[in-house]
N, C-alpha and C positions, 0 to 999 in steps of 0.2 A: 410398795414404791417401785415404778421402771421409770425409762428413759423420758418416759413422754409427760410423766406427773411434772407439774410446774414447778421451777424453780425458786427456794426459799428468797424473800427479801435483801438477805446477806450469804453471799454464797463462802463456804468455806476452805479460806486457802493451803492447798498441800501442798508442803514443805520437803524436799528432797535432802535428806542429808547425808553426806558422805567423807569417808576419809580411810585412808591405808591402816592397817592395824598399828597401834600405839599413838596415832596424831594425835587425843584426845577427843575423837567426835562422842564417847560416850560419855566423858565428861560433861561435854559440854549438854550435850541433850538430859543427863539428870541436873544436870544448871538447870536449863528452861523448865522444867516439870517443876523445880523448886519457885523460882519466880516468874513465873506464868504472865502476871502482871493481870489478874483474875481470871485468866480465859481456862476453860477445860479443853485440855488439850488430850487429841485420839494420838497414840503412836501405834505404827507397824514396824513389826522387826521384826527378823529372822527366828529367832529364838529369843525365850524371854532375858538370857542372861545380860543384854544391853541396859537392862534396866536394875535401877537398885529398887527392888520393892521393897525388901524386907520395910528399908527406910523411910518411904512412902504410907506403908498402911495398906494389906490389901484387905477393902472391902468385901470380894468377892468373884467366883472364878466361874464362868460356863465356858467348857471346851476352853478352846484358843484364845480370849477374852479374859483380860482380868481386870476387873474395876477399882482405882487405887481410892486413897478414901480423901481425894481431895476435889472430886468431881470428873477424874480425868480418867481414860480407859490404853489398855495396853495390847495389843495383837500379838500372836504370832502365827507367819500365815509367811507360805511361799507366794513365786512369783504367778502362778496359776490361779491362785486364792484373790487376789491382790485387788481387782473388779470387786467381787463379792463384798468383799471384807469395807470398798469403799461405800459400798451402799448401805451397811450396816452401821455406818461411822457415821453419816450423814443422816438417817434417819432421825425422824423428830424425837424420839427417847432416848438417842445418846445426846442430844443438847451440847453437842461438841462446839468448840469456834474455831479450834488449829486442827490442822492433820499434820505428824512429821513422820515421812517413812525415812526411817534407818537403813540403807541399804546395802549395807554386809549381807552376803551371801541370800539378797535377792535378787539380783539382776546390776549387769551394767546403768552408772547411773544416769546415761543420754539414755537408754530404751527408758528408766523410769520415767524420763521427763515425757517423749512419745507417750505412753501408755495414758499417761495422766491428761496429756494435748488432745490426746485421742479419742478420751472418756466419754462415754456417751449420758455420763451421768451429770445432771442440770445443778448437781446443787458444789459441784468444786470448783476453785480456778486455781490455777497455776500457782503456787509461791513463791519458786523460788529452786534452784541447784544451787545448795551451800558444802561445798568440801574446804573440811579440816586437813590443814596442814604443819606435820611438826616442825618448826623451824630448825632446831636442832638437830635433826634428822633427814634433813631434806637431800643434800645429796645422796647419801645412804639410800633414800627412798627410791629417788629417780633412780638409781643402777638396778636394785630389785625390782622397781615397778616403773618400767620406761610408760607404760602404758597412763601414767599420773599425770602425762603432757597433753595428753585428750581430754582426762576428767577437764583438768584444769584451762583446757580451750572450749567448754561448752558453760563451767562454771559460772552461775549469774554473782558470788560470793567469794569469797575465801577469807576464810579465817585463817592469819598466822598465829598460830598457838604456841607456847612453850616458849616467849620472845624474851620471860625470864632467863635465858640460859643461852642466850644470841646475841652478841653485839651489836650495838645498833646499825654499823655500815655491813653486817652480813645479813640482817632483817632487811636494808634497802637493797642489796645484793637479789637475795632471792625476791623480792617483788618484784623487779627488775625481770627478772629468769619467768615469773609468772603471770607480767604481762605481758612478754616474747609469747608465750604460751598462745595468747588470743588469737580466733580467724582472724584474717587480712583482712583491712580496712573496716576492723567494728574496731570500738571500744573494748578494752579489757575486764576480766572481773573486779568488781571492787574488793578492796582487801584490807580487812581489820586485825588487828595485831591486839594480840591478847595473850593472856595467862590462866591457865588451871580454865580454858574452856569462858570463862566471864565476860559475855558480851551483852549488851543488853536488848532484852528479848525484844524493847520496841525496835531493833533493826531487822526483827524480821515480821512482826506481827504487831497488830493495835491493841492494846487496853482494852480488855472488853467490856462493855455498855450493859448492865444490867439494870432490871429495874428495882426501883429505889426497899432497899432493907434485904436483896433478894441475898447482896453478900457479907452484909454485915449483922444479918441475924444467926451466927453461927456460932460452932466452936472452935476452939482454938486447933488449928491442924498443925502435924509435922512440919508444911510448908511454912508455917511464920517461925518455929521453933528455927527452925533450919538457914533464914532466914534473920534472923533476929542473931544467931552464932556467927553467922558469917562476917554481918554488919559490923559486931563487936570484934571479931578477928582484922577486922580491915580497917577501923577505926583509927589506928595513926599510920596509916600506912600512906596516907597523900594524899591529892585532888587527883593525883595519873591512874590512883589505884578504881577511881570509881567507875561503875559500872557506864556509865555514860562519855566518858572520856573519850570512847573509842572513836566514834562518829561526828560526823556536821551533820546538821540540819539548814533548810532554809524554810520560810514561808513567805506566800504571795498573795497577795491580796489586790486585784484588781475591780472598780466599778465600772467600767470601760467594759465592755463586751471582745473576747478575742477575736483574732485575724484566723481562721482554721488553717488555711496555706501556712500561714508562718508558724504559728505552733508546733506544724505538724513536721515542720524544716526543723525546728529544734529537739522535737523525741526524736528523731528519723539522723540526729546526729549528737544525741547523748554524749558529754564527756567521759572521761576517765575519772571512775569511780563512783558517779551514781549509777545507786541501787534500786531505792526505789522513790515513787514517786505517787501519790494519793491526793485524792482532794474530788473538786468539782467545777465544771467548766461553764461558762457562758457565752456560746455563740451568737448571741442577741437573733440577727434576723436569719443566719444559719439554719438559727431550730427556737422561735418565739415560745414553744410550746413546753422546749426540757430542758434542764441543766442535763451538764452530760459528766456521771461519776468517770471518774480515770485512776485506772490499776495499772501500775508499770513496776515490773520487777526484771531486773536486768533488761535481756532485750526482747520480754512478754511486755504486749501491752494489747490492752480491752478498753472500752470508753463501753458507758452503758447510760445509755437517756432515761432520767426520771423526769416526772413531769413537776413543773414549780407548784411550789403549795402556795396557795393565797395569802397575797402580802408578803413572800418572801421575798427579802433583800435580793436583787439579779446581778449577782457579783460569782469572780471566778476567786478558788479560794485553794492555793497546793502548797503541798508540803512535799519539799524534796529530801532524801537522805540518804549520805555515803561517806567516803571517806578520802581525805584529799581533795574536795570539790572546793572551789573556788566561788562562795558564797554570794558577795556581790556581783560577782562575772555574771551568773545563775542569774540573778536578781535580774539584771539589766537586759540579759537576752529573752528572758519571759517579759519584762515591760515593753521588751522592742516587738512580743509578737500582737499588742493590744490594737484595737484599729484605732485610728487617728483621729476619729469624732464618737460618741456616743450615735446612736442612729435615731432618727425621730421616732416617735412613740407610735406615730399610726406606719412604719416601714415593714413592707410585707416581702418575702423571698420571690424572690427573680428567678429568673434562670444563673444568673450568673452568684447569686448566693449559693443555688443549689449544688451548683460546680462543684463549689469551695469547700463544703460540704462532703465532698466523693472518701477524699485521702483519710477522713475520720471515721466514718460509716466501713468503709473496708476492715476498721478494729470494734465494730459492734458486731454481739452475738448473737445471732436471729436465731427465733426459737428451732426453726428445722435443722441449722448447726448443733444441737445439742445432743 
């Protein structure tokens, strides 16, 4: 496999994770390995001790590679390796769907995000800058590590962790302090407030799509064991305690063809605290030919045109997700960017369609970008 082999159907998004020693980020990353939500996920770290394998199951180990026995594989590879090791991950025999690099004592975690921006490899995109933060610990932190004002000014994420053990007006205290944190004049990271690392793994990644008996002609793994305890552990512990709790969602559902200008006025000024944003577009006479998929995570965002399959419904279809977002508000600004008439059937691109057209095409990735 190089740079120039073509890029798989679904390209695989890698996940930056980060946080000061004790936040919980390795908590929380043997969370997602435990509920994956079926996806096989690649992780990189430093050294293997981020990972609990024992509890995993290891299938099997060449060099710096360790296969756990749930489908999922584990690295350890410095920041030199880091390229390499991505092409390994992506190849067709690891059958991966997440990447999460760990990034204790591999690199600051803005060059991780470059490095990965930078990639010349066709089959990643971007996920995500998620740093764990202790909230109980959090001044303590910043006087040790003043430098956590930068993580947390590039961060697309943050997870307040340990909110067990924080009041709640000092949990809005520090969100506060770690929306100051954000460049001038963007949007801040979105921020989930959690316990023992439990957030749920659709806010970083999708449900993976397998084909039909591929996951449920199996045995019983670790993962449901592990899984199936926690369930029972948290069983009366409340509706706050569930794993979904943390987040809004919205969905949209337009038959109306969008306005691209106005759309693109609405990513290009994202609220406070969406994260991300998935689906598929329909510019009607923009682009007759593609729906256009859209990946937005923090303030990454891609549009990639596939073309309609015959007889499909020509409807724009997103799903937004974050925390604190104001649902209806969302609802109403995405309806305001629809155009004001359906276009007639036989309506063919202008110049002045093409225009409209520019602000979206500047977020597609043409193959020589790769």
């Amino acid at each position: 496999m190089n740079a120039s082999s073509p890029p798989r159907k679904q390209q695989i998004p890698v996940i930056v994770l980060t946080g000061f020693l004790g936040s919980g980020k390795t908590t929380l990353l043997n969370h997602l390995l435990r509920n994956r939500a079926g996806n096989r996920i690649g992780v990189i770290v430093n050294d293997f001790g981020a990972i609990e394998i024992d509890a995993m199951t290891v299938s099997g180990q060449v060099g710096s590679t360790v296969s756990l026995g749930n489908g999922c594989l584990c690295c350890a590879v410095d920041a030199s390796e880091l390229d390499t090791f991505l092409e390994t991950l992506t190849g067709p025999a690891a059958r991966l769907d997440v990447i999460v690099i760990e990034a204790s004592g591999l690199a600051e975690p803005q060059e991780l995000v470059r490095m990965i921006l930078a990639s010349e490899n066709p089959h990643i995109v971007y996920g995500g800058l998620v740093e764990v933060v202790d909230a109980a610990e959090f001044d303590a932190t910043r006087d040790r590590h003043p430098e956590i004002d930068r993580h947390l000014a590039v961060a697309d994420l943050v997870v307040l962790n340990k909110t067990d053990r924080v009041a709640s007006e000092e949990q809005t205290r520090i969100q506060d302090v770690i929306a100051a944190a954000g460049a001038p004049g963007r949007a801040g990271a979105a921020v989930i407030r959690a316990t023992y690392g439990r957030i749920d793994p659709e806010l970083l990644f999708d449900p993976a799509l397998r084909p039909d008996g591929e996951e449920k002609a199996r045995q019983l793994t670790f993962e449901d064991l592990l899984r199936a305890r926690s369930e029972e552990e948290a069983g009366g512990a409340g509706h706050a305690h569930h794993l979904h709790a943390a987040y809004d969602s919205v969905s949209f559902t337009a038959d109306v063809p969008m306005n691209p200008r106005r759309l693109m006025e609405f990513l290009d000024s994202r609220p406070q605290g969406l994260y991300r944003i998935k689906g598929f577009v329909d510019f009607g006479v923009g682009d007759r030919a593609n729906k256009y998929a859209l990946h937005s995570v923090g303030r990454f965002l891609r549009f990639d045109p596939q073309p309609w399959k015959r007889d499909e419904p020509r409807q724009t279809q997103l799903v937004l997700i974050g925390s604190g977002i104001a649902p209806e508000a969302l609802h109403k600004e995405l309806a305001d960017c629809r155009e004001s008439t359906a276009p007639a059937p036989d309506a063919t691109q202008d110049a002045a369609h093409e225009r409209s057209m520019w602000g979206v095409l500047r977020y597609v990735q043409r193959p020589d970008d790769a």
